[in-house]
C-alpha positions as CSV (number, residue, x, y, z in Angstrom):
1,X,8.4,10.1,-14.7
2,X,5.9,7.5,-14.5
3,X,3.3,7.6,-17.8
4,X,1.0,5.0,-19.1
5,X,0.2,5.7,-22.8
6,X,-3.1,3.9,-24.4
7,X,-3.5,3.3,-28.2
8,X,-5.5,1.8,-30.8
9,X,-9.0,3.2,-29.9
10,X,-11.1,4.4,-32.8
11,X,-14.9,4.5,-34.4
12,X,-15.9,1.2,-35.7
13,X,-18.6,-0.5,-36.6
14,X,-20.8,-3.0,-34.0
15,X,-19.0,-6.6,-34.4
16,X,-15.9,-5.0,-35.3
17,X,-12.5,-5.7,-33.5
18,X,-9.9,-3.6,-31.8
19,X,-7.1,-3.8,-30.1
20,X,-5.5,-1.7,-27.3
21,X,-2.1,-1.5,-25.9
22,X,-0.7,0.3,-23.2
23,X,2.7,0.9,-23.2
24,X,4.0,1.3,-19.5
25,X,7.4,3.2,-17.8
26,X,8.8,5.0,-15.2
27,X,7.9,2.1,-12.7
28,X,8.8,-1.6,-12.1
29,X,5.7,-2.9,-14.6
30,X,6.0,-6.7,-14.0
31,X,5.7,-5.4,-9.7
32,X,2.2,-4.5,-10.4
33,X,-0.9,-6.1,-11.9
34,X,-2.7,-4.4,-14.6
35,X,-6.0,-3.4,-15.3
36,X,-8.4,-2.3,-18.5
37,X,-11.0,0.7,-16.6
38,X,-13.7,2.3,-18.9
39,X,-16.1,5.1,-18.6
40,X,-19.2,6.8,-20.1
41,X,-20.4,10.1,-19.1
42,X,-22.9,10.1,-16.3
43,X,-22.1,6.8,-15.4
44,X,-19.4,4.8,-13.0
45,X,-16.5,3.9,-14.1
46,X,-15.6,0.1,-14.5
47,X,-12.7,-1.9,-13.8
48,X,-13.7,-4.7,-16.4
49,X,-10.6,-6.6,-16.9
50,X,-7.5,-7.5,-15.0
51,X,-4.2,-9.5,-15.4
52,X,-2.1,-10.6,-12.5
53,X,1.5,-8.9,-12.9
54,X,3.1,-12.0,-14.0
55,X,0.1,-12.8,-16.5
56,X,-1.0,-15.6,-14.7
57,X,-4.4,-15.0,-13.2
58,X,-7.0,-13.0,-15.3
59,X,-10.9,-11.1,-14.7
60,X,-13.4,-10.3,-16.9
61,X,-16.7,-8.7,-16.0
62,X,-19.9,-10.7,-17.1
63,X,-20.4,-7.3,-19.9
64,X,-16.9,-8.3,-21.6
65,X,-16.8,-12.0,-21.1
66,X,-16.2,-14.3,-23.9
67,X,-15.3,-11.2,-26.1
68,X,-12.5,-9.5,-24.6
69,X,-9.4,-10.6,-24.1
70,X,-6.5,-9.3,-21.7
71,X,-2.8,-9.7,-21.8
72,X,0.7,-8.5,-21.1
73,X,4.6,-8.4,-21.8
74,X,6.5,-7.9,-19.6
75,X,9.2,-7.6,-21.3
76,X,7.8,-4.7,-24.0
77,X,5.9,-3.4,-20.9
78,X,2.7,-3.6,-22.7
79,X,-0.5,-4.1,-21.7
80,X,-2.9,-5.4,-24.0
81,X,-6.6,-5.7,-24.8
82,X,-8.4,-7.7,-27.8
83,X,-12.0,-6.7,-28.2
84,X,-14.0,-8.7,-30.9
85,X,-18.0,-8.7,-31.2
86,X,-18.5,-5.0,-30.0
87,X,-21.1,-3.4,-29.5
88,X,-22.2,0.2,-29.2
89,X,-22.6,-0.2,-25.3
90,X,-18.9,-0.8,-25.3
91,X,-18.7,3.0,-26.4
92,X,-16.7,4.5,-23.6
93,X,-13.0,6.2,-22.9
94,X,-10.6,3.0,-22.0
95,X,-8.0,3.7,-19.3
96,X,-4.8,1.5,-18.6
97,X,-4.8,1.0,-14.7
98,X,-1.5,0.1,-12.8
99,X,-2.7,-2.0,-9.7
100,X,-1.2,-2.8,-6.7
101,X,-1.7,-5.4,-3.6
102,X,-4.1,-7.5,-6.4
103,X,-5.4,-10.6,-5.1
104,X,-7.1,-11.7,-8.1
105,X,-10.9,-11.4,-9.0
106,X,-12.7,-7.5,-9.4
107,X,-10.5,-4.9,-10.3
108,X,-10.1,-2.4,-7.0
109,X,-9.7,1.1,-8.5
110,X,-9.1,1.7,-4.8
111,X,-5.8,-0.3,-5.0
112,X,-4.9,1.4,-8.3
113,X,-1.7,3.4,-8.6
114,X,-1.4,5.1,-11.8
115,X,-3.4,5.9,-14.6
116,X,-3.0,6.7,-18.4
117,X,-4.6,9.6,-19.8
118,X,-7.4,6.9,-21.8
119,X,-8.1,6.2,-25.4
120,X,-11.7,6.4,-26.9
121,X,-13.6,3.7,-28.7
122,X,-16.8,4.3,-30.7
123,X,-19.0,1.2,-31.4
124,X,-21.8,2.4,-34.3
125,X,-24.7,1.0,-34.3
């Protein structure tokens, strides 16, 4: 059974840090690259950050660049993210994205395979 499970969102305060993991099985994780997805309510969802499946090609979106940072082991399974400086416009439900056929650059949710049920993070202003 394939399952994705987010942690480590929360309500914080704007400049605050967090960090997110995503622990991955019922696949072959390192076969696939790995992606960070958010959403807000009325709006699109983004693929903001990816990570190649062997960790060594990364994307950020110009919104998280510089403050976000995106990793992986592969041999924990475990996606990470490490937000610091955020603000309330990163408020949003944070999904862990399996990807596949990634060439690098913008995440493709078209080219994603399985999702995790998403973790929310609250930035106060």
């Amino acid at each position: 059974q394939v399952q994705l499970a987010e942690s480590g969102g929360g309500l914080v305060p704007s400049g605050w840090s967090l960090r997110l993991s995503c622990t991955a099985s019922g696949f072959i994780f390192d076969s696939y690259a790995m992606g960070w997805f958010r959403q807000v309510p009325g709006k699109d969802r983004e693929g903001f950050s990816c990570i190649s499946s062997q960790g060594s090609s990364t994307y950020y979106a110009d919104s998280v660049k510089a403050r976000l940072t995106i990793s992986r082991d592969n041999g924990k399974r475990t996606l990470y993210l490490q937000m610091n400086g955020l603000k309330p416009e990163d408020t949003a439900l944070y999904y862990c994205v399996a990807i596949y056929a990634y060439g690098g650059g913008p995440c493709d949710a078209r080219k994603s395979r399985y999702w995790g049920q998403g973790t929310q993070v609250t930035v106060s202003s």
